[in-house]
N, C-alpha and C positions, 0 to 999 in steps of 0.2 A: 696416364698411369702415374702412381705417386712410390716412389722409393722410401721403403718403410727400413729406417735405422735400428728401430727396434725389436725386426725380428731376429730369430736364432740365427747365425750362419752354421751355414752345413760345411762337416768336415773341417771344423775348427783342429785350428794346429795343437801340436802338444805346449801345455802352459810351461813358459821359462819362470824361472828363479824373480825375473824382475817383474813381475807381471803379477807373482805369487806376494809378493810384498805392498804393492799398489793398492790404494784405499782413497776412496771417494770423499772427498770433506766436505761438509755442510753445518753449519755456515760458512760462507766462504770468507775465514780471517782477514784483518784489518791489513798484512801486511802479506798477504796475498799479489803475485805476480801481476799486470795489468793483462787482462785479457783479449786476444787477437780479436780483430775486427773483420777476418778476410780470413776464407778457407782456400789451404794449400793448392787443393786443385779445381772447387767450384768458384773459389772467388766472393766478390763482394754479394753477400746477403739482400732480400730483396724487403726483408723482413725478419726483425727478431721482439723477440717475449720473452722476457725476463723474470723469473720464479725466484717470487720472496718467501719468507718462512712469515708466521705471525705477526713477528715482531719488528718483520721489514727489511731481513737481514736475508743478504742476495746468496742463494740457492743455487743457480747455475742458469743458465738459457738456452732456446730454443731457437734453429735459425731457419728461414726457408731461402730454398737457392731455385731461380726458377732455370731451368738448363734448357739450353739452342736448340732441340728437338720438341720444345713445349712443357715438357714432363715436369714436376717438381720434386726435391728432394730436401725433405725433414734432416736437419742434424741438430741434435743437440750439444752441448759445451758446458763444461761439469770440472772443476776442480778436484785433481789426484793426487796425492804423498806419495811419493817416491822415495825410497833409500838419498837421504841428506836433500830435496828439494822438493817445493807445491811445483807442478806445471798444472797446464790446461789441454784438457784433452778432446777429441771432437769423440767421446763416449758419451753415454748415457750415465745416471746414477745407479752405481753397482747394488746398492739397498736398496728397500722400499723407495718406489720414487714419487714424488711429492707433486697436490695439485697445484694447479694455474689457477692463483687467487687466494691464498691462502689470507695473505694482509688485509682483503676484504673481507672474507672470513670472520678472521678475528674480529674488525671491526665494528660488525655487525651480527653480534650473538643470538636475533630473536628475526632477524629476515627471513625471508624464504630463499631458498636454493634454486637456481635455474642449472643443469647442468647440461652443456652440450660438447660435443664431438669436434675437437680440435680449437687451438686459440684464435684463433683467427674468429671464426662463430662466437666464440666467447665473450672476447671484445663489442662485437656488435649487438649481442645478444644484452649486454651489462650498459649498452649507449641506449638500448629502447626499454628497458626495464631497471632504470635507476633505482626503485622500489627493492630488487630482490640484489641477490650474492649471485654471480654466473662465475663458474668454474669449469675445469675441465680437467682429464689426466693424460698424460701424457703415452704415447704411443700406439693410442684408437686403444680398437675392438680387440686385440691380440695383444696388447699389454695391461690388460685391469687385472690381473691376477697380480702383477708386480708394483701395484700402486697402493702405496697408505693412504684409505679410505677415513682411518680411524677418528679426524677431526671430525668427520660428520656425523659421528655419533650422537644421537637424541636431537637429530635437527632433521627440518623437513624439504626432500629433497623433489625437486620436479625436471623429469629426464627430457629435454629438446631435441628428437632424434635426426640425423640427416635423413633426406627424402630416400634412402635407396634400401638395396639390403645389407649395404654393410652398417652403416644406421642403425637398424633395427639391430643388429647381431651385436653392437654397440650396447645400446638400450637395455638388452637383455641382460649381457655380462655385466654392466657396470648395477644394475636393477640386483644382481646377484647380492653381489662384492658390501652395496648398501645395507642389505638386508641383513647377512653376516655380523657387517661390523655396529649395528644394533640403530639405524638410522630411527628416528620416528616414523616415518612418513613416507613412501616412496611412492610416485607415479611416473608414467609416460604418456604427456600429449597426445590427442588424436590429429596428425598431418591432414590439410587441407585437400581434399583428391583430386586439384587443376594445378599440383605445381610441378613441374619437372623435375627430371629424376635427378636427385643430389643436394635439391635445394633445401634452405638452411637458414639459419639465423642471420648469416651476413647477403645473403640472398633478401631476405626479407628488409635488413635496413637497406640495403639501396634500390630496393622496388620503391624506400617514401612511406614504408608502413611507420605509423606515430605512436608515441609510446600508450597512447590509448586502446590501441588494436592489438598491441603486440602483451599489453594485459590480459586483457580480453582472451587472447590465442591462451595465452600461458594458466589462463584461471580456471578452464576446463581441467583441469592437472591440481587444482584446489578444491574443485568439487568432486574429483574423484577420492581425493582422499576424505574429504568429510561423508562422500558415503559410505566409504568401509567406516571410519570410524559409527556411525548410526549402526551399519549392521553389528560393529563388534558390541557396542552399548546393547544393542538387541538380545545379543546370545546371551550376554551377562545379564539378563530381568529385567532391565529398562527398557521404558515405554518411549522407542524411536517415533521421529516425528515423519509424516504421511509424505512416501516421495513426490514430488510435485511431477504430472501427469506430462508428458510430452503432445503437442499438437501433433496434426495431421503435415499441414505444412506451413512456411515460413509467411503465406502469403498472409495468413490469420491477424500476423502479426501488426499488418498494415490496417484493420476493420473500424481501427477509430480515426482512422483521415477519409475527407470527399477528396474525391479526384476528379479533375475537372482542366478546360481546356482553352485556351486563349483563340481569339482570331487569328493569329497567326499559327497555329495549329501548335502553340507550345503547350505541352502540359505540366500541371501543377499539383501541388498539394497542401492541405488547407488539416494541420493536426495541432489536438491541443499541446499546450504544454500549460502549465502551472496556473490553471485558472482560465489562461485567456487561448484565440488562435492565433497562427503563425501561417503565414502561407510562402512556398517556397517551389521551386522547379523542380520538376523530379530529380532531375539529373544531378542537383547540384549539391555538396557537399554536408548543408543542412540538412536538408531531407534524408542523406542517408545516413548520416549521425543518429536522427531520430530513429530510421525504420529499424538500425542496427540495434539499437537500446530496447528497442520495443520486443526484437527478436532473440537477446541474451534474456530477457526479462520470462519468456516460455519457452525457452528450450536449454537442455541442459549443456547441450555443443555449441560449440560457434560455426557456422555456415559461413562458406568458403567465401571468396569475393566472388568468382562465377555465380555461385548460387547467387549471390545479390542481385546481379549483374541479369540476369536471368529472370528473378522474379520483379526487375524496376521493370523490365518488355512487357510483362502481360500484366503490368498497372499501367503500362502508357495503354495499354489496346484497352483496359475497361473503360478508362478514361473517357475515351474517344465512343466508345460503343454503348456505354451508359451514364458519364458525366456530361455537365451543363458544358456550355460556350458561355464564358464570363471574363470581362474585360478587367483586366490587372491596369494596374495605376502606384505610379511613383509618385508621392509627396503630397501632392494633389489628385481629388476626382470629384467626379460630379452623379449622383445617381437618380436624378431625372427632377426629383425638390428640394435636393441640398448639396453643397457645396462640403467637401472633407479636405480635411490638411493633418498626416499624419506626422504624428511625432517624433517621431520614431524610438519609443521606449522603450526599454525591457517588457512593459506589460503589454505593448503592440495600442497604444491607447488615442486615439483621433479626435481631430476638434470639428463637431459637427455645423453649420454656416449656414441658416436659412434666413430670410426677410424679418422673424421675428428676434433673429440674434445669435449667439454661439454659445454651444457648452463643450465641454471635454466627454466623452464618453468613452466607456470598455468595451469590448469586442464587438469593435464597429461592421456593418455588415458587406462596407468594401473590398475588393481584393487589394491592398497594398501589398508592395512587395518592396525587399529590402534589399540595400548592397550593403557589403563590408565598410565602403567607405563612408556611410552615412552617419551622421551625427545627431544628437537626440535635440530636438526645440525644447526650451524652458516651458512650463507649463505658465500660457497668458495671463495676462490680468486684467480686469476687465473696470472699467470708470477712468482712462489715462486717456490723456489727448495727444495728436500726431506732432506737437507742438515738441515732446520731450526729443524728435529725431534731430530734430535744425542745429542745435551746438554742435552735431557730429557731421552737418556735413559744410564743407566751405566752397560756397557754390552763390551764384544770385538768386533772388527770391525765385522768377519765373522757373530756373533748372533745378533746383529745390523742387517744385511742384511737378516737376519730370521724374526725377526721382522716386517722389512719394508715389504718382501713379504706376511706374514701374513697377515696383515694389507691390502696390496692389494688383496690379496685371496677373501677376509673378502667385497670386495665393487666388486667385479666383478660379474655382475648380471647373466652371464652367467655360473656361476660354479653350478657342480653337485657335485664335492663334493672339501673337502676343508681340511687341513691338522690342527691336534691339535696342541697346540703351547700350554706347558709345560715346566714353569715359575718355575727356582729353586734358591738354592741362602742361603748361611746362615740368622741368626735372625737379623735384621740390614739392607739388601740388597735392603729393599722398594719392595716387592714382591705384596703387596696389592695398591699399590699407582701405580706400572705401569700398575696392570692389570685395575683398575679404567682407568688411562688416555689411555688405547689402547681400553676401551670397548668404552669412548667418543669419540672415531674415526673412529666407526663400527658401534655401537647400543647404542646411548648415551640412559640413562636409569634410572630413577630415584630410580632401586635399580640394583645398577650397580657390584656388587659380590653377588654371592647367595652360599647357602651352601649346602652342597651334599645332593642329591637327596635322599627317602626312599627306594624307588620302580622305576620302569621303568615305571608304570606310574605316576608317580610327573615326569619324564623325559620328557615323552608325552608332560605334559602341559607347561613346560617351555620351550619348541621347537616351539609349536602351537603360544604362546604370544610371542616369543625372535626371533630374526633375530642369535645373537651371546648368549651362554653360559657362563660365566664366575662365574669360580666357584672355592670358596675363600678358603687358609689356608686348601686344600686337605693332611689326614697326612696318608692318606690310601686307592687306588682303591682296593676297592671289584672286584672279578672276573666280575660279571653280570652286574655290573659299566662300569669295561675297556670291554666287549664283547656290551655294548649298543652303550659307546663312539665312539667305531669302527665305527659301523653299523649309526652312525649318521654323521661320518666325511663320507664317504662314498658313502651313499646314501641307505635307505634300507624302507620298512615299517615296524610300529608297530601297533596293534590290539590289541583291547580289549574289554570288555563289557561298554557301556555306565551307568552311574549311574544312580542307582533308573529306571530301564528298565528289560524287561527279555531277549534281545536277540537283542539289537541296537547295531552295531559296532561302536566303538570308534576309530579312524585311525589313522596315521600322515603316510606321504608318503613324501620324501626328504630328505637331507642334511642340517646341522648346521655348524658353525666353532664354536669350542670346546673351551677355555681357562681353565687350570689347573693351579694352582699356591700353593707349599707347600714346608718345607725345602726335606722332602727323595725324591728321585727319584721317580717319577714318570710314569715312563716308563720300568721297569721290568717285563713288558710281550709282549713276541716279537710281537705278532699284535698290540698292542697300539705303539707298538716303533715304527714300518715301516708306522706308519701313522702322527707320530708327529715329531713336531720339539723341539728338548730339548737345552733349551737359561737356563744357569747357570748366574745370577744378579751377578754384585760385590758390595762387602759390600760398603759401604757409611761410610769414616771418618769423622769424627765430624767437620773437619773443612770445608768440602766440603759441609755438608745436612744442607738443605734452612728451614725456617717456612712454614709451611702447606701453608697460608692467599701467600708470596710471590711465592712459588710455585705455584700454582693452578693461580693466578694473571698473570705470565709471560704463563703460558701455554693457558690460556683464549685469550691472545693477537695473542702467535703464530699458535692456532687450525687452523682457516682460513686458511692460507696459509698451511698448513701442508696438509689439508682435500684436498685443490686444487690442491697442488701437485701429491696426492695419485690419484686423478680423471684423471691425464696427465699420470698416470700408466697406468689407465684402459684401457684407450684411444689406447695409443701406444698399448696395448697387441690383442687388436680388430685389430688394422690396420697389424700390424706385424704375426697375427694368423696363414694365409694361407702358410706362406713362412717360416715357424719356423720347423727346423727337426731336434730330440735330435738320437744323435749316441745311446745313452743307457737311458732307459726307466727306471724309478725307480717303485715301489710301487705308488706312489702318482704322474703318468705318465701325468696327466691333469695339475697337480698343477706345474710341473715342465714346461711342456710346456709353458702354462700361465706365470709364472714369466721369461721365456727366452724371450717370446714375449713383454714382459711390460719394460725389461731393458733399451732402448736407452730412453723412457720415463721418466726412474727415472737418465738419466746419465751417465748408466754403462758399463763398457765395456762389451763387446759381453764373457759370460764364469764367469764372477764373480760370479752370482749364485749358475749358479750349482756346481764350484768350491768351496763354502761356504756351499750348502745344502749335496753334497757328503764325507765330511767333518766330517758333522755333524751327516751324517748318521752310516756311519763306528762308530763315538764315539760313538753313542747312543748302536749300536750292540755290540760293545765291552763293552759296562758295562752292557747289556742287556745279556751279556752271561755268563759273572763274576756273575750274581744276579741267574743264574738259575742251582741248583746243580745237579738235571739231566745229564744238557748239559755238562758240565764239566765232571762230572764222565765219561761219554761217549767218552770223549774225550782223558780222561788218559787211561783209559780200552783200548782202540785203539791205540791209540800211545805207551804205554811200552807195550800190548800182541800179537797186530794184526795190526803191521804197516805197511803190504805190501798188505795183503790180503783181509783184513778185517774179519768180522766176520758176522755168521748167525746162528740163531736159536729162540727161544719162547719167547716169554718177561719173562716165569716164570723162563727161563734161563738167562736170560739177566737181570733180577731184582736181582741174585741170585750173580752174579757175581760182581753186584756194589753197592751189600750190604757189599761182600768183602772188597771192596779198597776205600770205605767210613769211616769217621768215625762213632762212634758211636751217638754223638752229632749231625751229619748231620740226620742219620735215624731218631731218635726221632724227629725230624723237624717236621713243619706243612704242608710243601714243598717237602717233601722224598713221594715221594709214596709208602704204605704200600703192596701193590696189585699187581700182575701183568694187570689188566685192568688199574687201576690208572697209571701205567710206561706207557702203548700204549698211555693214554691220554698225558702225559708229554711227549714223544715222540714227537708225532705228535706239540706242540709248540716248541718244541725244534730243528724239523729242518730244518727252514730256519737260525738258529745260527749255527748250524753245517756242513751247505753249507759250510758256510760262512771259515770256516776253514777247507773247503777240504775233510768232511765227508757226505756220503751222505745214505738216509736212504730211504727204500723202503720196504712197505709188500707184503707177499703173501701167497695166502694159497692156499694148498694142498691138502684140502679136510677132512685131518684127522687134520693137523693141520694149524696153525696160523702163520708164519716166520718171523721175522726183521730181515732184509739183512741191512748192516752196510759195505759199500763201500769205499773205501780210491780213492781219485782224484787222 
C-alpha cells in the first residue's frame, strides 16, 4: 500500500487566519531558508527528486520514506510565505503543480515525450531512452487535474502506463489533461501481456532491457500516432499511403534463415545480413537481434520476450525435424578438398587452401562461427617469404623452425590433432610478447593470453570459444592440467553436466593447439613431453629490445606477408600429402607428416624438419627424465645391481630397493612415491623414458601375484 499525500483529507479543519495568508513560492529565491533533510516523524528519506522549472531553478521536491511495516509514503516539500518569513513545509504546491522534468524539457524543444507514472519510472525510463524527454506529474492518477500540463503544448507526447489498473486509470486521465491543453500528439503504448502486475519502466531497466529494446517498446506509441495522422490527411483529400499488412505469425519473420544442427545436438542459424551470411546459435544474442529486427520489420507491435522465447522452441524443433546435421568450425575447417581459415570480418569472408593455392573468397560455404572476442586477420599477401618472421623471433635456428611448423600446425584445416608449443626462457626473454604475436597469426584475439584454467571445465569453454589456447606466465602444470592438455592436442572428448539442468550433456569433441609460456620447464611429464615442442627464448639485451609502440608497428606491417607466406605452407602440405613417407614415425606421426609435406612450401630442404624436431625431441626426454626421480633411481638400481639380467619382482619389492639407494630428501619428496601402488603408477610414466635408455619394463601377473619385469636391451 502506498500513502498518497495528495489526496483530499476528509473533514478538514476550519481554515485559520495563518493558513489564509500562506502562499506557495516558486521559484524557490536565492535567499530562501536551507531546506530539512529529515522528516519530523518518518525520518531520513530513502529517496528524493528534486523539480526544476525550465530554467533550472529549484521548484520544491519529492521524498519517498519507506516505513517498518513495508509500505511507502510519498511527501513532498514545497516552499511557503508566511506573515514576516519563507519556511518549508512538508505540503504539496497549493497552484498548478509542476512536472518532473521540466529542465529537460526546455532543453529539448523537438524530442519526443516519454511520460510515465511516478519519478522513480521516470528516471529509469529517461536511463534507457536518452533519445526522448521522460516526465512525469506529480500525485499519480487522482492528481492530473491539478497539474500544469500547458508546457506540453504542441509537442508530442507518448504515455508509459504501469502494468496495473491504476496505470491504465493514469493513462487515461493524464491522455485527457494533454489533449485539452492542445498537445500535438498523444498515445499510449501497448504493455507486453508476460509481465507482472505493476510492472514499469524501472522494472524494465533492471530486468537489463537496452536502450535498443526499450526504443523499440516505445516506437509502437510512434506509429500509432503516424496512423492517425495518415487517417487525419485522409479525411482532408489526401491520398494516405497503403497500411502495411500484418502477418499471420512472428515465425514468418524467420523464412530467410536455414536452421540446421551440429553433432552435438546444438542448433544454429545461418541469415543473411548485407550481402553476405552469418551463422549464429539460436539461442545466443546475435540471432535474436536479427529475428527481433526482422520481426518489427512486419509487424506493427513489438512481441513480448515470451513470444520470442516461445517461437526460438519450435525453430529449435524444425531444425532438428527438417534441418541438415552440419559441422561448425572455429578459425579453421576442412570440407573434404580444402582447407578454410576464416577471417573473421565484417563481411564473414574466408581464405580458401587447396594444393593449387589460396584465394580469399565471400560467403564461403563452411559453418564458421564467431565469438565476441575474436579479432579480424589482415587480408594475406601473397609472393612473401617465411623469412620476413625470423627478426621477430629470438630463438636458435632449429626452435625457429619449431615455431614456424607450429604456426603451420596451427592454420592447417585438416589437422586432428596438433602438437603443444611450450615457450621457455629466462625473465627478460619476451615470453609474453611472442606468445601474443604467434596467437595474432593463428587466432588473433582480443584477449590474446589467458590464464590457467580452474577445472576442466573452464577448459571446455575456452576450447568451445578458441580455435588456439594460449595460456600466459604458466609457473606450474597440475597433473589434470597436463592429462587435459594431452587429450586436447590429440584429439579426445570431454562431458559434463550442463548448468542449471538435471541431466543435459555438456560436450566438446576434437583438438586444440595448446601455447604454454613460463620460466620452469614445462614439460616434466613424459606424455606432455612427447606431445610438445619445447622452444627455450633468448634473453633480449638492452641494446637490441625495441619500444612496445615500434615493435608492434613493424610487426602490423609485416603480419600480411608472414600470414601469406604460412597459407603457401598449407598449400604445399595438401599437394605434397599423398607422396610424403617418414622412415620413423614419432608420437605426433600426423604433425610430423604434415610439416615434411609443407617444407618445399616454406623453402626448405627436404630433412630440415625432422632433423630439428628429433632434435628437439631427444632434448626434451632428456631433461624429462633428469626431472623424474623414479626414473632415474631405476636406472641406477639397474645399471650398478642388474646390468646384464635385469630384475623382477613386486613393486613392494621394487619400492623397497630404491628407497635404499635414494636419498633421504628425495623420499620426503612430493614426487617419491610413498606406496607401492603409487610406484606402478610412477612406473607406468616412467617408461617410455626408460626405453629410451635401453630399459624396458613389463608386468605380469601370476595369479597370487603382481610382477615388474625390468629388462636390459
Amino acid at each position: 500500500m502506498t500513502i498518497d499525500p495528495f489526496a483530499p483529507v476528509a473533514n478538514p479543519a476550519p481554515t485559520d487566519t495563518k493558513k489564509a495568508n500562506r502562499r506557495c513560492i516558486v521559484p524557490v529565491p536565492q535567499n530562501a531558508p536551507k531546506a530539512p533533510t529529515t522528516h519530523p516523524k518518518l525520518g531520513a528519506p530513502s529517496k528524493t527528486w528534486t523539480y526544476l522549472d525550465g530554467c533550472g531553478q529549484l521548484l520544491g521536491y519529492v521524498f519517498r520514506f519507506d516505513l517498518p511495516n513495508g509500505e511507502k509514503s510519498f511527501r513532498p516539500l514545497c516552499l511557503f510565505e508566511e506573515p514576516g518569513m519563507l519556511c518549508w513545509r512538508w505540503q504539496s504546491w497549493t497552484d498548478q503543480r509542476p512536472l518532473y522534468g521540466l529542465d529537460r524539457l526546455a532543453k529539448n524543444p523537438n524530442a519526443p515525450i516519454v511520460m510515465t507514472e511516478g519519478e522513480k519510472a521516470t528516471d529509469a525510463a529517461q536511463a534507457l531512452l536518452p533519445g526522448h524527454v521522460c516526465i512525469t506529474s506529480p500525485g499519480g492518477s487522482n492528481g492530473t487535474t491539478k497539474v500544469d500540463f500547458s508546457p506540453l503544448k504542441g509537442r508530442t507526447v507518448i504515455i508509459w502506463p504501469d502494468a496495473d489498473e491504476a496505470g491504465q486509470k493514469y493513462a487515461d486521465a493524464a491522455r485527457t489533461c494533454l489533449e485539452e491543453v492542445g498537445a500535438k500528439a498523444v498515445s499510449v503504448v501497448a504493455l507486453p501481456s508476460d509481465v507482472p502486475n505493476g510492472w514499469d519502466a524501472a522494472d524494465a531497466l533492471e530486468a537489463g532491457w537496452t536502450t535498443e529494446q526499450a526504443a523499440d517498446f516505445v516506437r509502437q506509441g510512434e506509429e500509432i500516432q503516424t496512423h492517425k495522422r495518415k487517417q487525419a490527411n485522409s479525411s482532408a483529400g489526401k491520398t494516405p499511403r497503403p497500411k502495411p499488412k500484418k502477418r499471420g505469425s512472428i515465425l514468418d519473420a524467420a523464412k530467410g534463415a536455414e536452421f540446421w544442427y551440429s553433432p552435438q545436438k546444438q542448433v544454429f542459424a545461418t541469415v543473411p545480413v548485407n550481402g553476405h551470411s552469418e551463422h549464429w546459435p539460436l539461442e545466443s544474442k546475435n540471432f535474436k537481434r536479427w529475428f527481433s529486427a526482422r520481426i518489427h520489420e512486419q509487424f506493427v507491435h513489438v512481441p513480448s520476450g515470451q513470444s520470442i522465447a516461445d517461437a526460438l522452441r519450435i525453430l529449435e524443433v524444425r531444425a532438428f525435424e527438417e534441418g541438415r546435421c552440419l559441422q561448425p568450425f572455429i578459425r579453421t575447417g576442412w570440407d573434404g578438398e580444402a582447407c578454410w581459415l576464416d577471417l573473421a570480418d565484417d563481411a564473414w569472408r574466408a581464405v580458401r587452401i587447396t594444393r593449387h593455392g589460396w584465394e580469399v573468397m565471400e560467403n564461403p560455404p563452411v559453418k564458421f562461427l564467431r565469438t565476441e572476442t575474436m579479432e579480424q586477420f589482415p587480408d594475406p599477401i601473397k609472393a612473401e617469404l617465411i623469412e620476413e618472421l625470423r627478426p621477430f623471433v629470438n630463438a636458435s635456428d632449429d626452435d625457429y623452425k619449431l615455431i614456424v611448423a607450429w604456426l603451420v600446425a596451427c592454420l592447417f584445416g585438416r589437422a586432428r590433432n596438433y602438437p603443444v608449443l611450450a615457450l621457455g626462457g629466462e625473465q627478460g626473454s619476451g615470453k609474453s610478447t611472442m606468445a601474443r604475436l604467434l596467437r595474432s597469426l593463428t587466432d588473433p584475439c582480443h584477449v590474446s593470453n589467458l590464464s590457467t584454467p580452474k577445472d576442466e571445465r573452464d577448459l571446455i569453454v575456452m576450447a568451445i570459444s578458441s580455435h588456439v589456447l594460449s595460456f600466459d606466465n604458466v609457473s606450474k602444470v597440475e597433473n589434470w592440467f597436463s592429462d587435459a592438455i594431452c587429450r586436447l592436442a590429440t584429439g579426445a572428448g570431454f562431458i559434463t553436466r550442463k548448468l542449471h539442468s538435471d541431466g543435459d550433456p555438456f560436450w566438446f569433441q576434437g583438438s586444440r593447439p595448446v601455447l604454454l609460456n613460463g620460466i620452469p620447464s614445462l614439460t616434466e611429464r613424459a606424455d606432455l613431453a612427447e606431445r610438445s615442442l619445447t622452444v627455450r627464448l633468448l634473453k633480449i639485451d638492452e641494446t637490441s629490445r625495441q619500444s612496445e609502440d615500434e615493435f608492434w608497428k613493424a610487426w602490423e606491417l609485416a603480419k600480411p606477408g608472414i600470414l601469406g607466406a604460412l597459407l603457401d605452407a598449407v598449400s604445399a602440405a595438401l599437394r605434397h600429402w599423398e607422396t610424403v613417407e617418414l622412415k620413423e614415425k614419432p608420437r605426433m606421426a600426423d604433425f610430423a607428416h604434415m610439416m615434411t609435406a609443407a617444407e618445399p612450401g616454406l623453402g626448405w630442404e627436404t630433412g630440415e624438419f625432422m632433423a630439428a624436431y628429433t632434435a628437439n625431441r631427444q632434448a626434451t626426454t632428456e631433461a624429462v627424465f633428469e626431472s623424474d626421480p623414479v626414473a632415474v633411481a631405476i636406472q641406477k638400481f639397474i645399471q650398478d645391481e642388474h646390468p646384464t639380467n635385469g630384475w623382477e619382482g613386486t613393486a613392494t619389492e621394487l619400492l623397497g630397493h630404491l628407497n635404499r639407494i635414494v636419498s633421504e630428501d628425495i623420499r620426503r619428496s612430493r614426487f617419491w612415491p610413498a606406496k607401492p601402488n603409487a610406484l606402478g603408477n610412477a612406473i607406468d610414466r616412467a617408461a617410455p623414458l626408460l626405453r629410451h635408455r635401453g630399459i624396458h619394463m613389463t608386468k605380469r601377473s601370476t595369479g597370487a601375484q603382481r610382477l615388474i619385469i625390468l629388462s636390459v636391451a
